[in-house]
LONUMI-361400 format. One record per residue: x, y, z of N, C-alpha, C in turn. Coordinates in pm, whole numbers, padded with zeros to 5 digits, always signed. Layout:
<recs>
XYZXYZXYZ;...
</recs>
This chain:
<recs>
+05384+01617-03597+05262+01578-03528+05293+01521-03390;+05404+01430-03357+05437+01402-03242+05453+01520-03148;+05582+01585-03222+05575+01719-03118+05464+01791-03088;+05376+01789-03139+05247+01853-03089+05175+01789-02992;+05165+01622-02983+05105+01523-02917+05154+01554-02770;+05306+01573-02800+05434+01577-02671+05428+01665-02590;+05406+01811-02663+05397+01952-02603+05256+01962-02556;+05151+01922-02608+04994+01923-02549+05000+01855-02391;+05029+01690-02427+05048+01642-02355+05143+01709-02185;+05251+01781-02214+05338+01829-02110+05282+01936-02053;+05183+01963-02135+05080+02084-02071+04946+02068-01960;+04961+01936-01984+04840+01880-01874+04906+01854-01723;+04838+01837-01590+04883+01820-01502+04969+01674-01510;+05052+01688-01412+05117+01546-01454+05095+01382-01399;+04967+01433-01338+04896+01292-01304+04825+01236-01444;+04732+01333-01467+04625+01329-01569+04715+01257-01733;+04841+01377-01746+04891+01349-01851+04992+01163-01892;+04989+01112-01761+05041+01029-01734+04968+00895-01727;+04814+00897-01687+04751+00869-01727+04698+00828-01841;+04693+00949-01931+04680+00939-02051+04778+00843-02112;+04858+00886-02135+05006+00799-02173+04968+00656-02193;+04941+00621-01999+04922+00463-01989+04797+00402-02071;+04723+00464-02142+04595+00449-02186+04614+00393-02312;+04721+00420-02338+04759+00391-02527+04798+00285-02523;+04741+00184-02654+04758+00065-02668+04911+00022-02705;+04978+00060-02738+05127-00021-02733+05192+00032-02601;+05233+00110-02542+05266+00210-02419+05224+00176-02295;+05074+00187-02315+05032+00117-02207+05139+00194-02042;+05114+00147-01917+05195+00206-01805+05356+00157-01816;+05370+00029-01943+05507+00057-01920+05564+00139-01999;+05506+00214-02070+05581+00362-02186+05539+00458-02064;+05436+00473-01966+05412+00593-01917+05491+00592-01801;+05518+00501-01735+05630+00536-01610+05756+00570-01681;+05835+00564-01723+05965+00597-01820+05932+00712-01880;+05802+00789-01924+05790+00881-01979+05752+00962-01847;+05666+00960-01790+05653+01039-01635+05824+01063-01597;+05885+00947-01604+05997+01007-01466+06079+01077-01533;+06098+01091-01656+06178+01121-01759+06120+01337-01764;+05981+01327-01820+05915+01474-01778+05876+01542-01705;+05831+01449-01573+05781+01505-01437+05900+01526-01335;+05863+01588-01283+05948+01597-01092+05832+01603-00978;+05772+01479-00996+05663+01449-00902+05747+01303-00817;+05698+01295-00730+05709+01173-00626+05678+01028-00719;+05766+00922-00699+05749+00828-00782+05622+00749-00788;+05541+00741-00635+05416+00681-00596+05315+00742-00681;+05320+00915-00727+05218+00939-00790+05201+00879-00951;+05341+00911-01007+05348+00864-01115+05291+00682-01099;+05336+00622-01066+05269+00472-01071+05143+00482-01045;+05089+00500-00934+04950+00504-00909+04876+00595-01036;+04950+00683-01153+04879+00760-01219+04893+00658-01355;+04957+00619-01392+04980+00441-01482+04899+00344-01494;+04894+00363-01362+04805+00200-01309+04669+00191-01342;+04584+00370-01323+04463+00444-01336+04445+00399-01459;+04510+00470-01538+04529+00484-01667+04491+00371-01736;+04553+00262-01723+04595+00142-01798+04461+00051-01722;+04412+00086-01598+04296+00031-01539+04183+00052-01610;+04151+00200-01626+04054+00273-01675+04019+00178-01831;+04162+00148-01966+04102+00116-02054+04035-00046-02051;+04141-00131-01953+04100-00225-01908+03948-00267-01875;+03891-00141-01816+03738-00181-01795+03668-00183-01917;+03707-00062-02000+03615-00037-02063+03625-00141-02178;+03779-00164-02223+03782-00309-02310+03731-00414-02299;+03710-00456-02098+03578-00551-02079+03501-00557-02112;+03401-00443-02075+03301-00425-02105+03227-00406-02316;+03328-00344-02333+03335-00330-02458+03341-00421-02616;+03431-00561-02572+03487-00648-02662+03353-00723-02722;+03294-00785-02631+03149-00889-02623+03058-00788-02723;+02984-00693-02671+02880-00588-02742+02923-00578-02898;+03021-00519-02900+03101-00479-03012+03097-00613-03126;+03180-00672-03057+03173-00817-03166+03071-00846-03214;+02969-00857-03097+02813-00936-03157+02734-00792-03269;+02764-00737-03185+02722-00620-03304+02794-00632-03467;+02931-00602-03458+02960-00579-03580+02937-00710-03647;+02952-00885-03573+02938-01011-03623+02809-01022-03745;+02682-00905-03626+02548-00906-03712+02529-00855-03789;+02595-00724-03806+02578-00642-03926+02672-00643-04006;+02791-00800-04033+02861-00767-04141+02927-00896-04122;+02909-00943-04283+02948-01091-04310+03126-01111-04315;+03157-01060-04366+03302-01008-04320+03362-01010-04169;+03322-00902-04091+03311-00942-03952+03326-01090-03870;+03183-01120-03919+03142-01258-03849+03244-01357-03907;+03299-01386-04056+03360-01447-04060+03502-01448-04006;+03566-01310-03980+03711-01281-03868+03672-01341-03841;+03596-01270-03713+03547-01299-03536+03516-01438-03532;+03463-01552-03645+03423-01702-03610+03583-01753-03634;+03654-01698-03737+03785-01791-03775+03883-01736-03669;+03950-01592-03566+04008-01573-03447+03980-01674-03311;+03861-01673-03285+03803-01721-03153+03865-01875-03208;+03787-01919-03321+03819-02081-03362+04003-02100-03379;+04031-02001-03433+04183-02047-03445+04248-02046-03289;+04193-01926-03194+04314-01904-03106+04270-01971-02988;+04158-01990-02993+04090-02156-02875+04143-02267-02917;+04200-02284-03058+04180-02417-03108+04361-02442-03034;+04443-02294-03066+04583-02317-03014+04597-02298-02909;+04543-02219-02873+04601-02239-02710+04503-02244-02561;+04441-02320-02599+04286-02306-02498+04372-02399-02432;+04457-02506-02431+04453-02613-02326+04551-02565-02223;+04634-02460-02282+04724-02442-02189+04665-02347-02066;+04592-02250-02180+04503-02159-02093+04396-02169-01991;+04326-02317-02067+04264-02371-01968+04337-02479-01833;+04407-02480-01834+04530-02500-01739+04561-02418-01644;+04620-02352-01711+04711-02179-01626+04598-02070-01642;+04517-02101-01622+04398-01956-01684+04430-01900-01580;+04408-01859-01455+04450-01686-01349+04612-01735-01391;+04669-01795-01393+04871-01780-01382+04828-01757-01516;+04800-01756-01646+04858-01786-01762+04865-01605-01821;+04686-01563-01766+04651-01388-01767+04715-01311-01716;+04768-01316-01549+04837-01308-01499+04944-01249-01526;+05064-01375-01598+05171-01351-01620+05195-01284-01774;+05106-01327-01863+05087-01273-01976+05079-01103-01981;+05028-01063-01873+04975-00904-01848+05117-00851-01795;+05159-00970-01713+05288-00895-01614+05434-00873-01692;+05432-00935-01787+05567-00957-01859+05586-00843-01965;+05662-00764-01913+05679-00617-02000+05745-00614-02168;+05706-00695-02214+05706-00731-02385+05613-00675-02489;+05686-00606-02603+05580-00610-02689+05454-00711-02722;+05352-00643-02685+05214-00760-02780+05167-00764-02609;+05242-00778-02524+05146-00775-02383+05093-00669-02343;+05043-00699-02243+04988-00621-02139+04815-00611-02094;+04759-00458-02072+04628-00488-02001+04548-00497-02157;+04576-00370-02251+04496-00451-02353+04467-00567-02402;+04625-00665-02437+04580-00770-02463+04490-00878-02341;+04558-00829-02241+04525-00918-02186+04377-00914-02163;+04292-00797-02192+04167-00785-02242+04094-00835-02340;+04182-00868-02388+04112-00919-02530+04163-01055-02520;+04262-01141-02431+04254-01292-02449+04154-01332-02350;+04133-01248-02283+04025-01272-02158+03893-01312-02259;+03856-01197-02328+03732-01194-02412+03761-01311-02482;+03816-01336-02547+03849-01418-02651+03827-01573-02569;+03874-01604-02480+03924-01754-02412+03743-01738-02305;+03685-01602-02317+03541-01624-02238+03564-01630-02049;+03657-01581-02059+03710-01528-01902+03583-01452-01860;+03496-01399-01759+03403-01311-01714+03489-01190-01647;+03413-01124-01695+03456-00998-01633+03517-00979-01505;+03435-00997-01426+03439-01051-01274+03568-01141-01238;+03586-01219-01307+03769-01289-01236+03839-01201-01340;+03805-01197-01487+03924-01103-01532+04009-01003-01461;+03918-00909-01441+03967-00745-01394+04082-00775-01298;+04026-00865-01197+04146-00851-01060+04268-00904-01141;+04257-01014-01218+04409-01096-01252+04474-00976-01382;+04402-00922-01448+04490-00832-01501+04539-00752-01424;+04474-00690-01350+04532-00515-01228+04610-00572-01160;+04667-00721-01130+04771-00839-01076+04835-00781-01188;+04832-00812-01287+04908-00843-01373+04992-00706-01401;+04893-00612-01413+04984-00447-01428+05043-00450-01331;+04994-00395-01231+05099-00441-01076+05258-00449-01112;+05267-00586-01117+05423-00669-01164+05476-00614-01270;+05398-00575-01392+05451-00487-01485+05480-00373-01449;+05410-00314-01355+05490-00156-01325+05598-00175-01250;+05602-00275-01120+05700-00247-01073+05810-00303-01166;+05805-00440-01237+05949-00454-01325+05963-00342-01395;+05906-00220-01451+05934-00172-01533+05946+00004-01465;+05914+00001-01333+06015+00101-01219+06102+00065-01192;+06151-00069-01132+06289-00102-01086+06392-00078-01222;+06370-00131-01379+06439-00127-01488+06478+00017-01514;+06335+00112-01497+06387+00237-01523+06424+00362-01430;+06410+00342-01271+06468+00387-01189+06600+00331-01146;+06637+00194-01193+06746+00126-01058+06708+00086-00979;+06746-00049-00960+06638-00091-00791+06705-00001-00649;+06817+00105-00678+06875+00172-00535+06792+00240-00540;+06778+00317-00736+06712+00471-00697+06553+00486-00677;+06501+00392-00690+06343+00343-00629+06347+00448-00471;+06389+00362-00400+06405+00486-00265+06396+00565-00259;+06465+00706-00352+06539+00819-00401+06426+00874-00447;+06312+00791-00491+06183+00848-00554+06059+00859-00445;+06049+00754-00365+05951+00718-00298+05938+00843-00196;
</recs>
């Protein structure tokens, strides 16, 4: 099934397909730059700028998306509501002070640090979660991818062979 995912995928243009890539929740643009430079022989600027899209694109829609969703499923299911009241209560209760502290540095760096469990998804969903607005969210995550792509071009080009691409 992968190889099918792999070969579909290598069949799309290699902006689009790269894109895609960055769109997936564990992968995200730092699986898709390493996978671009690895399948493509495109210019390195396209590949990033095609990452960044990517990983932007689910970013909005996870904004927009998290709030509706919750209150919806909260109403139509007792189960639900009880997660969604015991998450928000547990993960405000641990780490709201720091967050409310470092809130743009805390999203920020949380988004930028190329580790499992980060990136723009989560950082979509601590946004939602901690009641960030849309409106300051978006910029401090697309900050936040930013720093993640480039640590994670310099790691997988070489900081010489960066040049070599550009």
């Amino acid at each position: 099934m992968l190889d099918y995912y792999i070969e579909w995928v290598r069949n799309l243009p290699p902006e689009i397909a790269t894109a895609l890539v960055a769109m997936l929740p564990i992968g995200e643009l730092r699986g898709a730059i390493p996978f671009a430079l690895a399948v493509y022989d495109i210019p390195f600027w396209r590949i990033f700028v095609s990452a960044l899209v990517g990983n932007i694109i689910v970013v909005v829609l996870l904004l927009w998306l998290l709030e509706p969703v919750s209150k919806f499923l909260m109403k139509h299911s007792k189960l639900m509501k009880r997660f969604f009241t015991w998450l928000f209560e547990r993960t405000r209760k641990k780490h709201s002070k720091s967050v409310e502290r470092w809130e743009e540095l805390a999203l920020i760096l949380f988004v930028a640090i190329p580790l499992p469990g980060t990136g723009g998804w989560t950082g979509a969903l601590m946004a939602f979660v901690f009641g960030i607005s849309f409106k300051k969210a978006l910029p401090l995550i697309i900050l936040g991818l930013i720093i993640a792509g480039v640590i994670v071009s310099a790691l997988s080009l070489g900081v010489v062979g960066v040049a070599n691409h550009i």
